[in-house]
MIFIPA-569915 format. One record per residue (C-alpha): residue number from 1; residue in three letters; y, z, x. Coordinates in Angstrom, 1 decimal, decimal comma. Last residue first. Example, Ala and Ser with C-alpha at 12.3 -4.5 7.8 and 13.67 -1.06 7.14 Angstrom:
[2 "Ser" [-1,1 7,1 13,7]] [1 "Ala" [-4,5 7,8 12,3]] 
***
This chain:
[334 "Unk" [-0,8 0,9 5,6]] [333 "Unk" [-3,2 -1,8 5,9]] [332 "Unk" [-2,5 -3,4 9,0]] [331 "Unk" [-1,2 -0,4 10,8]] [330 "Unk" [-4,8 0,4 10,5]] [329 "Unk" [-6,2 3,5 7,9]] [328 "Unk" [-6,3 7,1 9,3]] [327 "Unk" [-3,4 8,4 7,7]] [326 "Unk" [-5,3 7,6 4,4]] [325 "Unk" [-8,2 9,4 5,8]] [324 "Unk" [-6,3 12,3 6,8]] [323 "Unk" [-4,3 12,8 3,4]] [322 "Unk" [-7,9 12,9 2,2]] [321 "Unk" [-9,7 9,8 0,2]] [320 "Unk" [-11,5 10,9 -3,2]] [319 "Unk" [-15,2 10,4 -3,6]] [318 "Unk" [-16,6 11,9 -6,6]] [317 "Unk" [-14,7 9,7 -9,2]] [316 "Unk" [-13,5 11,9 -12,0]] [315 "Unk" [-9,7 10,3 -11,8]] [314 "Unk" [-10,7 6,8 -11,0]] [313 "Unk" [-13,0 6,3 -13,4]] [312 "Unk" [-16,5 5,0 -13,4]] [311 "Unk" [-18,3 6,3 -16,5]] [310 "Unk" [-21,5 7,7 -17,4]] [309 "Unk" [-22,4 9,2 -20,7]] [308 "Unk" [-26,0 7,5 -21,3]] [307 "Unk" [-26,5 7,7 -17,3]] [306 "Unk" [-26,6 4,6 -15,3]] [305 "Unk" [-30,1 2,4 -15,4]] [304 "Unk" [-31,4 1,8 -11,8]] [303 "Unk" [-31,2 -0,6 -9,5]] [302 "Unk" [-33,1 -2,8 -6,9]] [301 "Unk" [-31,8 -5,1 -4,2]] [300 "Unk" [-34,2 -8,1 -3,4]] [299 "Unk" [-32,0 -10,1 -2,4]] [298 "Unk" [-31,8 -12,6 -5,6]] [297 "Unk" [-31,1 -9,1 -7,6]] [296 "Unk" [-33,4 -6,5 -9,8]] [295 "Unk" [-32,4 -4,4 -12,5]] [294 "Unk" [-30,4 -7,6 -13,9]] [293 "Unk" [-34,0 -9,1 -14,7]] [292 "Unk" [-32,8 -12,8 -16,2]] [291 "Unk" [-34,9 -14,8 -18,7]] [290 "Unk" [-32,7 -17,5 -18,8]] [289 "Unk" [-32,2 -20,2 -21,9]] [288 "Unk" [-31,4 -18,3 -24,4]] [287 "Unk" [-29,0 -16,6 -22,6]] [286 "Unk" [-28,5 -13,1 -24,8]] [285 "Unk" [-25,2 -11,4 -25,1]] [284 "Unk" [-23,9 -7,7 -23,7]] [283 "Unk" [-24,2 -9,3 -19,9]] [282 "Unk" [-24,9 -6,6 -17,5]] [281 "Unk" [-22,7 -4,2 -15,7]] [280 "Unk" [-23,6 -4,4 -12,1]] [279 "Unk" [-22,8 -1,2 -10,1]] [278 "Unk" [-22,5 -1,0 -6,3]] [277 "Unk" [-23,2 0,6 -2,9]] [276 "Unk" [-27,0 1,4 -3,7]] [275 "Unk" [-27,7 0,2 -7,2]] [274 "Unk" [-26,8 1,6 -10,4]] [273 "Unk" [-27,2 -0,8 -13,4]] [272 "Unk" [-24,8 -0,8 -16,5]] [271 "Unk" [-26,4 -2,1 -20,0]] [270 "Unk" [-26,2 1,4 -22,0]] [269 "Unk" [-23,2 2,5 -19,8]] [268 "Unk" [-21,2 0,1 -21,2]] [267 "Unk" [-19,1 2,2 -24,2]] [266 "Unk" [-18,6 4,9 -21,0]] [265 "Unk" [-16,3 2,4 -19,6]] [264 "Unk" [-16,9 0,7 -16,0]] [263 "Unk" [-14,1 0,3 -13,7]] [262 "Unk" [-12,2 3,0 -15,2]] [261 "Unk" [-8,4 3,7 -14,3]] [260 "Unk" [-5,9 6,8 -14,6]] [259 "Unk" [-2,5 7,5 -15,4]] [258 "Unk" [-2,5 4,2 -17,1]] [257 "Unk" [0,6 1,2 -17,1]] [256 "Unk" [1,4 -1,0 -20,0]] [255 "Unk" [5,6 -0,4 -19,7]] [254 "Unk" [6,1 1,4 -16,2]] [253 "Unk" [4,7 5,4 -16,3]] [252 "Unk" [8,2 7,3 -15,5]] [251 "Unk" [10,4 7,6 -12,6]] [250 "Unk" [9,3 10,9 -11,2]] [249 "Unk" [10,9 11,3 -7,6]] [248 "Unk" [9,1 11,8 -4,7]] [247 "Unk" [9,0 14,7 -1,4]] [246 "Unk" [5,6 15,3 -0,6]] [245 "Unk" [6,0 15,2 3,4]] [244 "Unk" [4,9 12,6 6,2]] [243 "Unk" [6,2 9,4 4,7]] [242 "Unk" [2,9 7,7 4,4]] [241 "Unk" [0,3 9,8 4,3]] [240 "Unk" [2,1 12,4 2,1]] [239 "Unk" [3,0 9,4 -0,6]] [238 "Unk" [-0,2 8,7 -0,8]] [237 "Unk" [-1,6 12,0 -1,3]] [236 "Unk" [0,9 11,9 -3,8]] [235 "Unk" [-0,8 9,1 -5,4]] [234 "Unk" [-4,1 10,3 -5,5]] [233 "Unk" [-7,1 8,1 -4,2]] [232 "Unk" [-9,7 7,0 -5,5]] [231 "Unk" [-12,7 5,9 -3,2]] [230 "Unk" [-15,1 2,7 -3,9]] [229 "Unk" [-18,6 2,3 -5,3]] [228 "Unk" [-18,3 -1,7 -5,9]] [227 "Unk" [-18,5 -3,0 -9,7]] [226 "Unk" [-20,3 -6,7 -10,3]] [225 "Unk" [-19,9 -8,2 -13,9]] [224 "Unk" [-23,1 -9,9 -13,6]] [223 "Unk" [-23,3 -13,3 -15,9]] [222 "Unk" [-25,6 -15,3 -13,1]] [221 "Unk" [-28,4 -14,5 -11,0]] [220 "Unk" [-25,9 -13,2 -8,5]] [219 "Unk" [-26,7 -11,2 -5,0]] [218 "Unk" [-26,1 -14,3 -2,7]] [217 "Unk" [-22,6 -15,1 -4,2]] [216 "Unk" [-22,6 -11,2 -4,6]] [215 "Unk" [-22,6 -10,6 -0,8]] [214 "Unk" [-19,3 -12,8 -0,2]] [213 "Unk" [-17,1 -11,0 -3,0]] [212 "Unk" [-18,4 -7,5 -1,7]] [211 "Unk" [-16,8 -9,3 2,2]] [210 "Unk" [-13,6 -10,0 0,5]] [209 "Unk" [-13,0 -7,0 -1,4]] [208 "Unk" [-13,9 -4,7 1,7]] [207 "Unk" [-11,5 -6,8 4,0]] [206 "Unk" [-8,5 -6,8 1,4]] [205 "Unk" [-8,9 -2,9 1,3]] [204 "Unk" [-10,4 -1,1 -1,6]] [203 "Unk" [-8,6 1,4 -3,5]] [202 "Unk" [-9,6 3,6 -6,9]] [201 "Unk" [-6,4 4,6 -8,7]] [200 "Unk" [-4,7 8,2 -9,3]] [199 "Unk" [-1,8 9,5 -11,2]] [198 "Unk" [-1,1 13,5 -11,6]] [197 "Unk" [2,3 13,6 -10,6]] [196 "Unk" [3,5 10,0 -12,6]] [195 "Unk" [5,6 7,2 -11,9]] [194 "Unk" [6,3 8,2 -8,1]] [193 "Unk" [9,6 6,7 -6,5]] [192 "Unk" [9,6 7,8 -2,6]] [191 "Unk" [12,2 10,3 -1,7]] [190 "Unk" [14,3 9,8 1,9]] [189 "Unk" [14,8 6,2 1,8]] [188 "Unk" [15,7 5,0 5,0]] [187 "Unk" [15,8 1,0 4,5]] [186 "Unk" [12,0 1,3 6,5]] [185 "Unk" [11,0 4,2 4,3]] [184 "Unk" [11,7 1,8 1,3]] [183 "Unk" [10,0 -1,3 2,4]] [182 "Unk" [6,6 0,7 3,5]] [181 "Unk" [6,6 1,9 -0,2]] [180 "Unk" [6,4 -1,5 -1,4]] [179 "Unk" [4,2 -2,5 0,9]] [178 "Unk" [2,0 0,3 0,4]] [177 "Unk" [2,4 -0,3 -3,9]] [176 "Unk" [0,9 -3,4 -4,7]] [175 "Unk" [3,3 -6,4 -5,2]] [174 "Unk" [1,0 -9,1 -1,9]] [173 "Unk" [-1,6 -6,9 -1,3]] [172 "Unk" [-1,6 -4,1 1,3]] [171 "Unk" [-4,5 -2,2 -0,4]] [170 "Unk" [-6,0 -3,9 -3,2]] [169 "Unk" [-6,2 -1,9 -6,2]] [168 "Unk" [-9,3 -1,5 -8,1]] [167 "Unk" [-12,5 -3,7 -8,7]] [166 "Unk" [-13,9 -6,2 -11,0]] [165 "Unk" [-16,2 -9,0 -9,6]] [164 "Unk" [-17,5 -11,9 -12,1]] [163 "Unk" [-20,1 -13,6 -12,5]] [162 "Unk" [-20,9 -17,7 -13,4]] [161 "Unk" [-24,0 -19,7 -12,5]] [160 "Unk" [-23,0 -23,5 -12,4]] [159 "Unk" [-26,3 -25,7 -14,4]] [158 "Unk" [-29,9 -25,9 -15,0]] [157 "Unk" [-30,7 -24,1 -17,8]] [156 "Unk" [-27,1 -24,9 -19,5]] [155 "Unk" [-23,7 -24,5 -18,4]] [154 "Unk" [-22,6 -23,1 -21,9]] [153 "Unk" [-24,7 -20,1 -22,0]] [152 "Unk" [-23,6 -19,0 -18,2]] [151 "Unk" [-20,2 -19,6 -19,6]] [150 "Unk" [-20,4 -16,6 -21,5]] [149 "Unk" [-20,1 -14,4 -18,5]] [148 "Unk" [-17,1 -16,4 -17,5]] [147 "Unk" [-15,5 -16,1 -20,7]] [146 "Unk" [-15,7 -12,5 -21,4]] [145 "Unk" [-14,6 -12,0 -17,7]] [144 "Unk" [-11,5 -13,9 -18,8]] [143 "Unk" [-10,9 -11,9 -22,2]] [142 "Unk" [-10,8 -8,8 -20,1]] [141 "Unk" [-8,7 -10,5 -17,8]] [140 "Unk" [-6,3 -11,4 -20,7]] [139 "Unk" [-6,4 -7,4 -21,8]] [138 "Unk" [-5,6 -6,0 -18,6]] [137 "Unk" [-2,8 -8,1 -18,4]] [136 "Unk" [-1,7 -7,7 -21,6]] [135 "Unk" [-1,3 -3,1 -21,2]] [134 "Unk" [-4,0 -0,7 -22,3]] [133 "Unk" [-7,1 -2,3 -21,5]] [132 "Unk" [-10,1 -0,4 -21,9]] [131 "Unk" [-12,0 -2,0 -18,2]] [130 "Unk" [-9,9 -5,3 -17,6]] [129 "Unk" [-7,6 -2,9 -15,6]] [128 "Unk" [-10,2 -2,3 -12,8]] [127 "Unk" [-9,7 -5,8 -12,1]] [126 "Unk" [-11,0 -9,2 -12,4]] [125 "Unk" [-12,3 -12,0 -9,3]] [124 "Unk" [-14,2 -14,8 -10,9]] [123 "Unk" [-17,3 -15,9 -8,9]] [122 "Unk" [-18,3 -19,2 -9,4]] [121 "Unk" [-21,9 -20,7 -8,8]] [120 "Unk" [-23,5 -24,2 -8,2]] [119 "Unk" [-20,4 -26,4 -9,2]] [118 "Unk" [-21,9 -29,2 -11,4]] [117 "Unk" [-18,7 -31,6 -11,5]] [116 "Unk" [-17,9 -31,1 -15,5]] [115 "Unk" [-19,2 -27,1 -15,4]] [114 "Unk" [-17,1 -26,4 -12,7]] [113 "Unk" [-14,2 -28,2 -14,1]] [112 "Unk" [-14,7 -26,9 -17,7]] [111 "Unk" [-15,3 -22,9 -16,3]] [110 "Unk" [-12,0 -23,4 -14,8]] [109 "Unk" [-10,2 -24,7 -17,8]] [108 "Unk" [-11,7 -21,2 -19,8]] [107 "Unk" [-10,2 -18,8 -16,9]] [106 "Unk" [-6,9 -21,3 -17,0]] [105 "Unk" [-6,8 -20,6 -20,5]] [104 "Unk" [-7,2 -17,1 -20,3]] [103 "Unk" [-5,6 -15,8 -17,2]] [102 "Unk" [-2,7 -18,7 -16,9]] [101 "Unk" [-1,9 -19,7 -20,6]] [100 "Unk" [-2,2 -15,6 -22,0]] [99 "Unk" [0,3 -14,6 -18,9]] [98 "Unk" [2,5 -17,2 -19,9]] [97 "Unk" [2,5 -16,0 -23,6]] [96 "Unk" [3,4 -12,1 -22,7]] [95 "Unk" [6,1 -12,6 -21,1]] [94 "Unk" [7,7 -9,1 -20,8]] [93 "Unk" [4,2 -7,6 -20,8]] [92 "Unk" [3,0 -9,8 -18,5]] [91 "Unk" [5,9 -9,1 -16,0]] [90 "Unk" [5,5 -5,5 -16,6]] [89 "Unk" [1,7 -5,6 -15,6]] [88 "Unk" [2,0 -8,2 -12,5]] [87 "Unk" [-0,7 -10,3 -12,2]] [86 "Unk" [-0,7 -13,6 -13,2]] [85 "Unk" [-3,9 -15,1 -12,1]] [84 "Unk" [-5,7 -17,8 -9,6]] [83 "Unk" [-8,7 -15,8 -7,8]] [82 "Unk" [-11,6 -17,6 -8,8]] [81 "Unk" [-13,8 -18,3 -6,1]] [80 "Unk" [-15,9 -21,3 -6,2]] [79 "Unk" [-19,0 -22,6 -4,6]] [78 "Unk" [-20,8 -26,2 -4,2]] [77 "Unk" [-17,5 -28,4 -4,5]] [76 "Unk" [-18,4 -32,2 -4,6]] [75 "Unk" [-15,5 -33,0 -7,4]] [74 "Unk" [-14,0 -29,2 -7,8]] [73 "Unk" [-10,2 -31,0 -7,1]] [72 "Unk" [-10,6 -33,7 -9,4]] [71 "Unk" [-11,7 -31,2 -12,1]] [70 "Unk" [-9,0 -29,2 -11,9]] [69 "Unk" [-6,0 -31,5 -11,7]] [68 "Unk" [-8,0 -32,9 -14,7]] [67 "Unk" [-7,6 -29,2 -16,5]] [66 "Unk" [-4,0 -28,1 -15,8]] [65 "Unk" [-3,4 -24,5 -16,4]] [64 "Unk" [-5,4 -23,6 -13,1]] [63 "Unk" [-2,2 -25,2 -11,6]] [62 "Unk" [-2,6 -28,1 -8,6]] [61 "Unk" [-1,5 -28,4 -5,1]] [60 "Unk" [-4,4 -29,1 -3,2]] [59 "Unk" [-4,9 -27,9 0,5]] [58 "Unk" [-7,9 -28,7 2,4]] [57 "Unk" [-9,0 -26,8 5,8]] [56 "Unk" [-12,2 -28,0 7,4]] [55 "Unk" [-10,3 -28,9 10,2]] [54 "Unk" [-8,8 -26,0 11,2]] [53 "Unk" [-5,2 -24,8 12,1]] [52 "Unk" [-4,5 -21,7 9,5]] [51 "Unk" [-1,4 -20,0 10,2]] [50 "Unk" [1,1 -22,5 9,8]] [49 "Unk" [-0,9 -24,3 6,9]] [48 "Unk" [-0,5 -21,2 5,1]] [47 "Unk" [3,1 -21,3 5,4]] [46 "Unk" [3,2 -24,9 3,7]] [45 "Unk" [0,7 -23,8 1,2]] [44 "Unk" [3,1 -20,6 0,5]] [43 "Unk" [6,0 -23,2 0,3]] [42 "Unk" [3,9 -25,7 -2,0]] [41 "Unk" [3,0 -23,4 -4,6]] [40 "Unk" [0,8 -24,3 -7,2]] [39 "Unk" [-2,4 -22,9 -5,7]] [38 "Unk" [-6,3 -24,8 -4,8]] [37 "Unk" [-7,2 -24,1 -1,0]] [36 "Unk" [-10,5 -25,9 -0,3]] [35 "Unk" [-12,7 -25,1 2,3]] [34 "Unk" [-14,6 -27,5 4,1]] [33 "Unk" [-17,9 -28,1 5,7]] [32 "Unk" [-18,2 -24,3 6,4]] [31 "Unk" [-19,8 -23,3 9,2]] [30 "Unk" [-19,5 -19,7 8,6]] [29 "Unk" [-18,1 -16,4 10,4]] [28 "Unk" [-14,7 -16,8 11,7]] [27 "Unk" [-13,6 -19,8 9,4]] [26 "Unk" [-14,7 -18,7 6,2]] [25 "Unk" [-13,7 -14,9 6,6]] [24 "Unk" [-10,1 -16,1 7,9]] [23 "Unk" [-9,9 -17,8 4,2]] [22 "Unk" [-11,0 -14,5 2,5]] [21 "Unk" [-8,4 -12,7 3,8]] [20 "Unk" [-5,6 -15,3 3,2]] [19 "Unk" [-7,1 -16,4 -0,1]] [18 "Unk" [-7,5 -12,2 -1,0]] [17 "Unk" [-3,5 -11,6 -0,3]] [16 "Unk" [-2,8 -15,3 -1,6]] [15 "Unk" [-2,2 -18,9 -0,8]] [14 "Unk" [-5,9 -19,5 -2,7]] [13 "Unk" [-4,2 -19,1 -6,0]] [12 "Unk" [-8,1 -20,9 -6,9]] [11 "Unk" [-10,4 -21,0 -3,8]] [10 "Unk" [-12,6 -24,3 -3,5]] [9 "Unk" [-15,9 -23,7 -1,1]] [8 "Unk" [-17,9 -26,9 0,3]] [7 "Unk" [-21,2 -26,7 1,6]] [6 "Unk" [-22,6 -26,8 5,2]] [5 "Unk" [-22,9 -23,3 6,2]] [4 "Unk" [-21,7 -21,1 3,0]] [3 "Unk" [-25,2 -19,3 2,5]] [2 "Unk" [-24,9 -18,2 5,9]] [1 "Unk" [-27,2 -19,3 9,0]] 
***
C-alpha cells in the first residue's frame, strides 16, 4: 500500500523533466486512481501521450496563470505537485514581468484552487536559488515558498497542508547544463564554455528529486521547506567527466547567475532542523491554529537543531562528487 493508492494526483508543467520522472514513478509503483497532467503546451502533451499509455492518465491543458482553469482541474484531486515555473535565469531577467505572473501569481492561484476544492496536501517544488536570491528568478521562488508556507494559515484547521521542496540542479533536465554540454561534444566541439573556474552547484538526479518529493508527502505536517543532503560538484570536474580533459573557455558569469549556491542561509539556521538524509527549515510565522512539532515528522523521523552558524552551500558542502563518480553516472543522466 502507498499513500497514492486510490486517490487522485494533479501535476502542474507536468510535460516536464520532473513530470516525466515523476509520472513513470506513479505508474510503476502505485495504484493510482488517476493522475492528472496540468501544462499549457499541447505538443509536449501530445508527445507525452506517446510515451505514457495508461488509463489513469489525464491531460489538461490549462496555465497556472489562469485561476478557474485551475480550480476545475483540482475538482476531486487529493495531492498536488507544483512544478509549473519559468525557469531560465537570463530569460527572467530579460522579462522580468512574465516571470513575476507565472512563479508568483500562479504560486498564489494554485494555493486558491487547492484551497477552493479541499486538496489534502501540495508540495511546491523551489530551488537552491530561492535561498539569498541574486538574480528574478531566484527572487519570485522565494516569494512562492513564502506563499505556500503561509497558505497553511489561510487553509484553516482543517484544510490543504502546503510545503515546499528546495533543492539544486537537476541533472539531465530539460536547459541544465549535461545536455547542453552533451550537444556540443556531439557537433565536435573541442573546448566546453565554462562561466567561471572556481564555480560549483549541488546536483541531484531526476530520480533522487522525485522519490524525496514522494517521502515528504508522507513526512509533511504542513509549512516545511524540506532541504535533501545532496553532493556539489565542481564545474570543471564536470567538464573532465564529460569530455575526458580540462580544456574550457571562460565566458563570463550570465546576467543573475552565483558562483556558488545555498540551500539554506546562515540567517535560517535558528529554525533549521537536521535530520538523517535531510534538512527542514521551519516556518518563520505562527499558525494559530496548529500546534506543529517540526523536530519530529508524521513518520516518526526525529531531528535536531542546526548549528547557530550553519549553512548549506554548495561550495563548503562536505561531500563533493569525484571525476570518478561523475564518470560513473548512467548514460541516462550524463
Amino acid at each position: 500500500m502507498t499513500l497514492f493508492d486510490s486517490k487522485t494526483i494533479l501535476i502542474t508543467g507536468g510535460t516536464g523533466s520532473f513530470g516525466h520522472q515523476f509520472v513513470s514513478y506513479l505508474l510503476d509503483n502505485t495504484q493510482a486512481q488517476k493522475v492528472i497532467i496540468y501544462s499549457r503546451d499541447e505538443l509536449k502533451q501530445y508527445e507525452m501521450q506517446q510515451r505514457f499509455s495508461h488509463p489513469s492518465l489525464r491531460f489538461f491543458i490549462g496555465d497556472v496563470r489562469d485561476k478557474e482553469r485551475l480550480k476545475t482541474a483540482m475538482k476531486d484531486v487529493d495531492f498536488v505537485v507544483h512544478a509549473a515555473a519559468l525557469k531560465q535565469v537570463p530569460a527572467a531577467e530579460y522579462n522580468p514581468n512574465e516571470c513575476i505572473k507565472t512563479n508568483i501569481n500562479g504560486a498564489q492561484n494554485v494555493i486558491d484552487a487547492a484551497i477552493a476544492n479541499g486538496v489534502r496536501r501540495i508540495i511546491a517544488l523551489s530551488t537552491d536559488k530561492a535561498a539569498n536570491p541574486v538574480n528574478l528568478y531566484g527572487a519570485t521562488k522565494l516569494a512562492s515558498d513564502k506563499l505556500f508556507v503561509a497558505a497553511n494559515n489561510i487553509s484553516g484547521a482543517d484544510g490543504p497542508r502546503f510545503s515546499v521542496v528546495r533543492y539544486g540542479n537537476v541533472v539531465g533536465s530539460r536547459g541544465s547544463v549535461v545536455p547542453f554540454y552533451r550537444s556540443l561534444l556531439a557537433k565536435g566541439q573541442q573546448k566546453l564554455p565554462v562561466t567561471h573556474p572556481e564555480m560549483t552547484r549541488f546536483w541531484i538526479t531526476l530520480d533522487e528529486g522525485v522519490k524525496f518529493v514522494v517521502k515528504n508527502f508522507s513526512r509533511m505536517q504542513g509549512g516545511e521547506i524540506f532541504v535533501p543532503k545532496i553532493p556539489s560538484i565542481r564545474i570543471l570536474d564536470l567538464v573532465e567527466a564529460m569530455s575526458g580533459k580540462r580544456d574550457f573557455d571562460v565566458i563570463g558569469i550570465r546576467p543573475g547567475e552565483k558562483l556558488h549556491e545555498v540551500m539554506v542561509p546562515e540567517e535560517m539556521a535558528h529554525h533549521t532542523f537536521e535530520f538523517e538524509d535531510h534538512f527542514v527549515i521551519a516556518p518563520a510565522i505562527t499558525f494559530f491554529d496548529k500546534n506543529l512539532d517540526y523536530t519530529k515528522n508524521r513518520l516518526g523521523e526525529k531531528g535536531r537543531s542546526a548549528t547557530d552558524k550553519f549553512e548549506y552551500h554548495s561550495g563548503t558542502n562536505p561531500h563533493f562528487l569525484t571525476v570518478e563518480e561523475l564518470k560513473a553516472l548512467d548514460s541516462e543522466t550524463l
